[in-house]
N, C-alpha and C positions, 0 to 999 in steps of 0.2 A: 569356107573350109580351106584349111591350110594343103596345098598343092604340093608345097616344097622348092617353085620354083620362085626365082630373084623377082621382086616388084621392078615394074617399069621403071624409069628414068622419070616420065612425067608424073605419077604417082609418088614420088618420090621426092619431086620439085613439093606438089601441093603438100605432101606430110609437110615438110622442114618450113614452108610459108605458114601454112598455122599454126605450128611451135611458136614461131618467131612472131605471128602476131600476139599469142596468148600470155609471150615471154614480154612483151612491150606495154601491153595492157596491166600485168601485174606489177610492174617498178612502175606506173604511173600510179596506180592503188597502193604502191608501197610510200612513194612517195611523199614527206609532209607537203601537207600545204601552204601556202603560202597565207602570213597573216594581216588580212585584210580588216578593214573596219568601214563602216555606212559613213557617209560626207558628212551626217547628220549629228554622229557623235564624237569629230575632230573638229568640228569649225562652230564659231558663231557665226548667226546672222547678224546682220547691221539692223541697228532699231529692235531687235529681240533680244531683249533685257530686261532686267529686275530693276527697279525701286527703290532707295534707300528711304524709310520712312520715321521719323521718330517723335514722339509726344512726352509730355510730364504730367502725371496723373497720381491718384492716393489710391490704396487701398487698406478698407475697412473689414471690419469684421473679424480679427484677429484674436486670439486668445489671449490678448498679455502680451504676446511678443512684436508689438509694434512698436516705434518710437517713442524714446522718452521726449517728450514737448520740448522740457529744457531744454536737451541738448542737438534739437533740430528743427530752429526756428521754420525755415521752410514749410515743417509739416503745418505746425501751429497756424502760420497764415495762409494756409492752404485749405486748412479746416474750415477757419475763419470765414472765408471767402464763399467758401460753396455754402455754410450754414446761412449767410446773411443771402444769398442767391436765393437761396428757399425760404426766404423770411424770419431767420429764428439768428437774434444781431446777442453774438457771445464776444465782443471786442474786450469788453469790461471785465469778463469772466474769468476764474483761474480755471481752465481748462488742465485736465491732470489726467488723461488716459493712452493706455499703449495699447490700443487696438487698432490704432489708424499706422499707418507708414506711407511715406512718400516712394513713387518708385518713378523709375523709366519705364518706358513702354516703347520697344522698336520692332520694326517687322518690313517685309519687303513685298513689293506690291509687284504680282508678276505679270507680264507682257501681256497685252491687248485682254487686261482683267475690265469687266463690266460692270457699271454701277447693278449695286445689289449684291453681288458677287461675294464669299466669304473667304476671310485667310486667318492664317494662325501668327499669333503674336510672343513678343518675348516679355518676359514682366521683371527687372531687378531691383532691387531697394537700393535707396538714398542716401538712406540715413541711418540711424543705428541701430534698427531692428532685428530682432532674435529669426526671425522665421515668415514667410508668406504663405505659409500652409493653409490652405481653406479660407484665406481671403477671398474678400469681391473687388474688382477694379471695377471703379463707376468711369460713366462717360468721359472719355480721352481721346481729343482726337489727335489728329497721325498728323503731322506738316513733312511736308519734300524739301528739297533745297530751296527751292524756289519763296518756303515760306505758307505756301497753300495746302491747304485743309483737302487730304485724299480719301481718307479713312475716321474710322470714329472708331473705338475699341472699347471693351467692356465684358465682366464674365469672370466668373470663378478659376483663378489662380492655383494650378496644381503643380507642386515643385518635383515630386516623385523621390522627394527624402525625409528621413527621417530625424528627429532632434530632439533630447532630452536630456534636462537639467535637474539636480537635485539640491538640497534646502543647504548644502557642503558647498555650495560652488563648484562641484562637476561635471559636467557636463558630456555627452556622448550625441554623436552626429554623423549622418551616413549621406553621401551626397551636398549639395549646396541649395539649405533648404530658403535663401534669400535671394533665390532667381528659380523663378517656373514659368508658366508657357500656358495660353488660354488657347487651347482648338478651337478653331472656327473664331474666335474672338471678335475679329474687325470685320467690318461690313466694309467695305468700299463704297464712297460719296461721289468720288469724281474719277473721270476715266480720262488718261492720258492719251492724244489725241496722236494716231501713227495710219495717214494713208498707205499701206500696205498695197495694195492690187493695183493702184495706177501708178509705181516705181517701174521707169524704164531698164535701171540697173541696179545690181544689188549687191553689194557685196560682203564677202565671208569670210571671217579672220579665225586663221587654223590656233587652235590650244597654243601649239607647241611651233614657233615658225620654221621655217626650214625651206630653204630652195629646192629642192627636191622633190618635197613633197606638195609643196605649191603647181610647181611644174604638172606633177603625176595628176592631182587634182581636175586643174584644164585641161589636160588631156581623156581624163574619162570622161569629163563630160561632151567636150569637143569631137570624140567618136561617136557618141549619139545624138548628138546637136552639134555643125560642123559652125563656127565661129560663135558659139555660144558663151562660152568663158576665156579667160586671159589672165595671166599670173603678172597685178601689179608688181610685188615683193617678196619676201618668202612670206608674210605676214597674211596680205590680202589677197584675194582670188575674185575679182568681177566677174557676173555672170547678168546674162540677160536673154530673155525669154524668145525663140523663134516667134516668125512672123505668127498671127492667129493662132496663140498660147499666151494665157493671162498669169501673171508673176505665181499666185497662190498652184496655181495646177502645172507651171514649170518646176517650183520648189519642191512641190510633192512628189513629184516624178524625179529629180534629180539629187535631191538630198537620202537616196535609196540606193544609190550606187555606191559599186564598193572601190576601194582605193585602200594598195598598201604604203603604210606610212614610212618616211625613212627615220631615224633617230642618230643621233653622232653619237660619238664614241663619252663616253660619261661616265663618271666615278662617283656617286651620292654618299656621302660619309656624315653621318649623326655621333659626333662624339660626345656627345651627354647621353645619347642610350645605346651608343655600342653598334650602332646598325649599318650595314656597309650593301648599298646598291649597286650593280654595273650592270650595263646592258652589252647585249649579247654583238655590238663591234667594238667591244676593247680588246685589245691586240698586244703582245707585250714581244720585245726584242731578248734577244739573248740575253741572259743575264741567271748570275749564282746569287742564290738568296741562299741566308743559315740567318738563324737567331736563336736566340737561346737567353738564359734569366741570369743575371748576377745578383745576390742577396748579401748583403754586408749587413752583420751583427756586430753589435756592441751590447756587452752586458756590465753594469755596473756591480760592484759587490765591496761595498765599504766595508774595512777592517780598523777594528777601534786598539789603540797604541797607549799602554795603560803602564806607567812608569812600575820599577819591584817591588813587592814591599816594602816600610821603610825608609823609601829614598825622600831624599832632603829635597831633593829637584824633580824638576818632569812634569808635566800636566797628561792628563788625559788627552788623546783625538783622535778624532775620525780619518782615517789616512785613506785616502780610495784608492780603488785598486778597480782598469777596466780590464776588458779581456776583447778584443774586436777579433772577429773571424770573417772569413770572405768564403762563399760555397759559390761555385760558378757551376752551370748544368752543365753536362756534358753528353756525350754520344749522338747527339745530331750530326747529321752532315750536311756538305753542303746541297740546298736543291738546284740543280740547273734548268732553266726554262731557255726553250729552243725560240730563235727568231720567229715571230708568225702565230705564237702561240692564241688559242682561243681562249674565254673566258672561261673555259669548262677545266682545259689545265691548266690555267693560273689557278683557280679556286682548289683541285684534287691537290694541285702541288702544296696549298700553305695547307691545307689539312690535313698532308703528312708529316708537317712539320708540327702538328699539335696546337698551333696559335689561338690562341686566344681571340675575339673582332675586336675588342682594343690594339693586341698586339698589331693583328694585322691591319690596321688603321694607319698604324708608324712603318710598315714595310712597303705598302701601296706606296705612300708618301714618299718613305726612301727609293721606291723605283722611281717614281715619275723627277723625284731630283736628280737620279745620274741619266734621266732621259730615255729610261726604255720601256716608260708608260705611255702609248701611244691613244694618249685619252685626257680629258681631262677632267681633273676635280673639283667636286664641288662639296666646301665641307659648309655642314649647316650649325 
């Protein structure tokens, strides 16, 4: 119940401490967080890697739109080959059908895969086939660089497009219906051979390199295993397992921790589709941007010069006559960006200027030529 008379001095200390912790605890809840990611999905491991695999195979069963023989010998003695395999010898024969097509056949065989194991394949045509729709790819097997036999593929061929022709020669097509894809296709025959658990060191090469981030890297790990990792480069990051911890159950524990990545300062510009990238440390120095459009017309309008009635002399002609005009835009002004400025108003500032991502493709540019694009570009 209220007395009316003044709280204590010490009652008064504890109000204003719990204000101030409740005041400290909410700008830390207000606060963003910091963006972190798992070790696991910045870096490679050394030795966990894919496969380049690729075969040359036929497929059959086509409606009409496989290869004309004519025009792809390849297929023809391809055909040849496997009929005389299976005992039925057509050397002699005019062979004269478009249901077969030669293709490629590529696919990537993924890390510590097991004999039996299955993967998905890529299937493209050779030769001069209309379509692979509802084909079968028969037995093909997969060679590595190396030249050896990893895989074996095989399996009905779905493009996921559409194609049709009529008796006019026109044709309509949706998709690319001479390259499809067999789920599950290849079986795996041989497994590529990687002692994993008994590696004393391992090391792990970040996407993106960067000293910083390499450093940041051995350092998480390093506070919970204290000489555990070491930053060779910005590139590679060495790591190796405490005493009595086997590599598989260090990695598992430690490709789980989080680490904030740094990034540089970077300007990604796609000038064939317009597309302009920055990440959030590009910085820009003082400087006045204006731009604006100049459009220059010329209209032709020939006036025909047609002697008087009558007259002795004179020809007809065409006498041209242009008319060139110039419209310059006007009412912009200039925008001034302050030294220091962040990505948030570089961008709000060209977008009161109205620009265009073309336009602003040539303004970026122009900054970083008088030097006050503190980043650099990268155009694709």
């Amino acid at each position: 119940m209220y007395t009316g008379e003044a709280a204590s001095p010490v009652i008064m200390r504890q109000i204003f401490q719990v204000l101030c912790a409740a005041l400290a605890t909410l700008a830390l809840t207000a606060a963003p967080a910091a963006a972190k990611s798992r070790i696991k999905d910045i870096v490679d491991f050394e030795g966990v890697r894919d496969n380049m695999l690729v075969g040359y195979g036929i497929v059959v069963g086509l409606n009409g739109t496989g290869d004309a023989l004519r025009n792809a010998p390849m297929t023809k003695q391809s055909l040849e080959a496997m009929l005389e395999r299976l005992g039925v010898n057509t050397r002699d024969a005019n062979l004269n059908t478009k249901n077969v097509a030669a293709v490629m056949v590529t696919a990537k065989l993924p890390s510590f895969s097991a004999s039996g194991s299955h993967m998905d394949v890529n299937v493209s045509a050779l030769g001069d086939a209309k379509s692979l729709l509802g084909g079968t790819l028969l037995v093909t097997p997969l060679l590595g660089a190396d030249g050896q036999a990893y895989a074996v593929a095989q399996g009905t061929v779905q493009t996921g497009s559409i194609s049709a022709s009529g008796a006019s020669g026109s044709t309509v097509s949706k998709g690319v219906p001479t390259a499809g894809r067999i789920a599950g296709g290849a079986i795996v025959e041989r497994e590529i051979a990687f002692n994993f658990d008994t590696m004393a060191v391992l090391r792990m090469t970040l996407h993106n390199p960067d000293f910083t981030t390499a450093h940041r890297v051995a350092d998480v790990i390093n506070a919970k295993w204290p000489g555990s990792a070491y930053a060779e480069n910005p590139t590679i990051v060495a790591i190796k397992p405490p005493p009595g911890q086997d590599m598989m159950g260090f990695i598992t524990l430690a490709e789980n921790l989080t680490v904030e990545p740094d990034s540089p300062a970077k300007v990604v510009i796609d000038e064939v589709a317009g597309v302009i990238v920055m990440g959030e440390n590009v910085r820009v120095s003082t400087v006045a941007i204006q731009q604006g459009n100049l459009t220059i017309t010329v209209n032709e309008s020939p006036a025909v010069s047609q002697p008087p009635p009558f007259a002795r002399t004179g020809n007809t002609a065409v006498v041209p006559q242009s008319s060139v005009t110039v419209d310059e835009e006007k009412g912009k002004q200039f925008l001034t960006v302050r030294s220091g400025a962040s990505l948030s108003t570089l961008v709000a500032g060209l977008n009161a200027l109205g620009v265009t991502p073309r336009d602003m493709i040539s303004i970026l540019q122009t900054i970083k030529a008088a030097g006050a694009l503190q980043a650099d570009i990268q155009v694709l």
